[in-house]
N, C-alpha and C positions, 0 to 999 in steps of 0.2 A: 317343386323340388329344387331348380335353381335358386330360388330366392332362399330357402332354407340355408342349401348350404354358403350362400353367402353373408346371409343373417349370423349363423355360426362363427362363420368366420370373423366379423366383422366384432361381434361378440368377442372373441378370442385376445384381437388387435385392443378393444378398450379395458378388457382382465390385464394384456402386459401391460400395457400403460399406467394402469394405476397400481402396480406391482413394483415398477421401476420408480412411482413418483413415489411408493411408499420407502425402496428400498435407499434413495436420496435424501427423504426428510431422515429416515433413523439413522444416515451418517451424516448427518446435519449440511449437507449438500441443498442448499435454497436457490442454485443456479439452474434446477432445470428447466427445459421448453420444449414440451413437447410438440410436435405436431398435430395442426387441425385437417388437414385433407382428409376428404374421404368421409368426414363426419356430418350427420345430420344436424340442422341449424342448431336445435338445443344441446346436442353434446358437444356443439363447438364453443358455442357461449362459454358452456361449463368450461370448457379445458382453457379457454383463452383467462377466464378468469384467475382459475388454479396457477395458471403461468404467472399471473399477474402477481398472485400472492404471495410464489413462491422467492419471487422479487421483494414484495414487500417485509416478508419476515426475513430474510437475509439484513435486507437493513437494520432492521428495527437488533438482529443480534448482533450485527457489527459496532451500531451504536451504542449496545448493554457493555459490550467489551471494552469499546476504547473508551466508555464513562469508568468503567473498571479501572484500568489498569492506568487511567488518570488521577483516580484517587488513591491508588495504591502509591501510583508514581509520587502525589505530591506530601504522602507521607513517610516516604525511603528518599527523597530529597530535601525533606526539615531532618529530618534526624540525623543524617548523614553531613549536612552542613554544620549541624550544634555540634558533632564529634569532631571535626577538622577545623574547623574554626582556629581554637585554642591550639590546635597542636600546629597548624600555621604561625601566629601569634608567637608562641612561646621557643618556637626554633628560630621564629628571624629575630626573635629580641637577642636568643644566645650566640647566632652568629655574626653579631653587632658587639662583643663584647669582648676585649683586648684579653680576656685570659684564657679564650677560644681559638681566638687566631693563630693558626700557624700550628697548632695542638695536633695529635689523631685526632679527637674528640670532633673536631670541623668538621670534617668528613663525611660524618657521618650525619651528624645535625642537618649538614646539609643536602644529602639521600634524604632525609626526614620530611624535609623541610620541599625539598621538589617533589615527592612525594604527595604532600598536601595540595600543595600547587592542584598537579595533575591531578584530583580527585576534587578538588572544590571544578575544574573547569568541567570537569564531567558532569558531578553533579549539576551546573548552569547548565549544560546542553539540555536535560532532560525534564528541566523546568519548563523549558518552550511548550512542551505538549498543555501546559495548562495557562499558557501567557497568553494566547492567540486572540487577537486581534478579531473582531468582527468582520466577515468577507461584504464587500461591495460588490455586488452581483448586475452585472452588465452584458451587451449583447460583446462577445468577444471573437476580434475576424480572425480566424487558426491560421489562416495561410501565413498573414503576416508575423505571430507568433511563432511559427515554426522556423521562419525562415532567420530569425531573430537567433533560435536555438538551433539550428544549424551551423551559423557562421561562430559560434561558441565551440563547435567539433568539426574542426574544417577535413579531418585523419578519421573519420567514419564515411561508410559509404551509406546514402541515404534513399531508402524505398517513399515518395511520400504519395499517399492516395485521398486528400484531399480537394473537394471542389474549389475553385479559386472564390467561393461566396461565400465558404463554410464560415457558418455563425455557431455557436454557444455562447448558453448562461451562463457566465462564472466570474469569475474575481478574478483579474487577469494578473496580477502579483503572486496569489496561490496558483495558481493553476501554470503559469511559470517557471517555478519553485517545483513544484508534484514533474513536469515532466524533467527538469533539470538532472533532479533524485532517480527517475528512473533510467533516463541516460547515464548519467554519471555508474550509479550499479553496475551499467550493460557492458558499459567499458572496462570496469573493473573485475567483470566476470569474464574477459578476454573477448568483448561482441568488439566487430567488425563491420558488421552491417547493422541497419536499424530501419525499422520500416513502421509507419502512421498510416495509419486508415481509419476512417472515418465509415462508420454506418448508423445512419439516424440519428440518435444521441449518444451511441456510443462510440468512445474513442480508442484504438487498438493500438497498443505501443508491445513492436514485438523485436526482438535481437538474437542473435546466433550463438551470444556467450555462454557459456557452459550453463547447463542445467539446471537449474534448482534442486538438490536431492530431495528425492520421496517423500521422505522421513521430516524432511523441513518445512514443507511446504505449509503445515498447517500452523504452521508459526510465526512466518517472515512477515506476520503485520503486527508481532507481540512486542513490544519495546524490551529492548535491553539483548534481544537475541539476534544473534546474527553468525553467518557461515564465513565470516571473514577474519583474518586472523585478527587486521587493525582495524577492525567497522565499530561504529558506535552501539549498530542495534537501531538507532533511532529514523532513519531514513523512511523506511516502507510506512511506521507506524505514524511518523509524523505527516505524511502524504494521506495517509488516509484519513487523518483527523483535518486535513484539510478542506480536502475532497465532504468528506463530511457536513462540514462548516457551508459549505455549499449548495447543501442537499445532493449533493450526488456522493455517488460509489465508486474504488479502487477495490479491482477484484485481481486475481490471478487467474486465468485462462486455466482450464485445466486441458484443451487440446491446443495447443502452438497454431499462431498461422503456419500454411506449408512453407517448408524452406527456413524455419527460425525454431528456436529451441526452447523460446521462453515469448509469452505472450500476457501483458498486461492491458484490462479492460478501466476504463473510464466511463462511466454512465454518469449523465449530467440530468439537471432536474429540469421538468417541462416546459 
C-alpha cells in the first residue's frame, strides 16, 4: 500500500513536469531545468537530456533570429545609405555656394544637410552586426578581465564572485566589449551596484537599475529597439551576435539574483 501510494505520487510529480516543460516550449521559453532528484536512473537520463535540449534549441532559435534580423539589417542599411547619399552630396554642394550664404535658404540646407550627417552615422552603426570579424577563442583569466572592467567604473559598487583561477573560452576583445555594453546599460538604467558570478560555464552579470519592463523583455535582443530615449537599439543585439560568434549564449535571467533587479546570463561553449 505504501509503495502505491508513493508510485502515485511520484507519477503525479513526472505528469507536472512534463506539463510545465510543455507549457515553456509553447511560450517559446527553452530556458528550463528541471530537476533530477528523486528519479529513477532511466527517468533521470531522460530529463537530464530534455534539459540539455531545451538549451540546445534555444540556441539553434537565437541564432535563426539574429541571422534574420542580419539580413533584414543589411538590406534597411543599402537602401537607406543609396537615399542619403545624394541628399548629403547635394546639400554640402549648395551650402558651398555664394548665392546661399548668408540667404534664409542656409538654414535650412543646412538642418538638411546635418540631418543626413546623423542618418548616414546611424545607418554605419548598424552595419557592425554584419562586419564582425572572426572570434579568436582562447583560454580567458576573468579575474584579470574584470578587474580591467572595474577600474573603467571606479562610481559603481562591485559584488564580484569569481574564483581567482577562473578560466573561459572566448575572444577576449568580444567578451570585453559584451560586458562593457552590459555595464554601461546598468548604469544607464540608474544601477549602482553590479555583481559577477561565475557558475560552471555560466557567467551572471546582475545590477539594481531599474527594471526591464514586461512588455520589453522579449525584445531587448532585437536590433533597432530600445527603451531608452537616446539608445541606439543596437547594444544587447550586438552582444549577443558576439556571444554567438563564440559559440556561446547571452540570455536574460528571468529571476534576478537576490538583491538585484535585472540579471544577465553568459554560457560559454565547452
Amino acid at each position: 500500500m505504501a509503495f502505491m501510494v508513493w508510485f502515485v505520487r511520484h507519477q503525479r510529480k513526472l505528469r507536472l513536469r512534463a506539463h510545465l516543460m510543455q507549457e515553456a516550449i509553447r511560450n517559446r521559453d527553452f530556458t528550463f531545468r528541471m530537476p533530477t532528484d528523486g528519479m529513477f536512473f532511466g527517468e533521470r537520463a531522460m530529463q537530464e537530456t530534455l534539459n540539455q535540449l531545451g538549451g540546445i534549441i534555444r540556441q539553434q532559435v537565437n541564432q535563426s533570429e539574429v541571422e534574420s534580423w542580419e539580413r533584414l539589417t543589411r538590406v534597411l542599411t543599402h537602401e537607406m545609405m543609396n537615399a542619403t547619399a545624394p541628399i548629403t552630396s547635394i546639400s554640402q554642394s549648395l551650402l558651398s555656394r555664394p548665392d546661399v550664404k548668408g540667404t534664409p535658404l542656409e538654414e535650412g540646407i543646412h538642418a538638411i544637410f546635418t540631418t543626413s550627417q546623423h542618418m548616414n552615422a546611424f545607418v554605419n552603426s548598424y552595419r557592425k552586426l554584419s562586419q564582425l570579424q572572426q572570434p579568436v577563442v582562447e583560454d580567458v583569466q576573468l579575474p584579470a578581465l574584470l578587474t580591467d572592467i572595474q577600474q573603467l567604473y571606479p562610481n559603481v559598487a562591485w559584488d564580484i564572485a569569481v574564483p581567482d583561477d577562473a578560466v573561459v573560452r572566448a575572444d577576449l576583445s568580444m567578451l570585453r566589449q559584451i560586458l562593457i555594453n552590459l555595464v554601461k546599460n546598468a548604469i544607464e538604467a540608474g544601477a549602482s551596484r553590479i555583481a559577477i558570478q561565475k557558475s560552471g560555464k555560466v557567467l551572471l552579470v546582475s545590477n539594481n537599475g531599474q527594471p526591464i519592463p514586461a512588455e520589453a523583455r522579449q525584445s531587448i535582443f532585437v536590433p533597432f529597439f530600445t527603451t531608452k530615449r537616446t539608445g541606439s537599439g543596437i547594444g544587447l543585439s550586438f552582444s549577443r551576435r558576439l556571444m554567438m560568434l563564440q559559440g556561446g549564449t547571452l540570455s536574460l535571467e528571468d529571476q534576478p539574483a537576490g538583491g538585484y533587479c535585472t540579471t544577465f546570463s553568459l554560457e560559454f561553449s565547452r
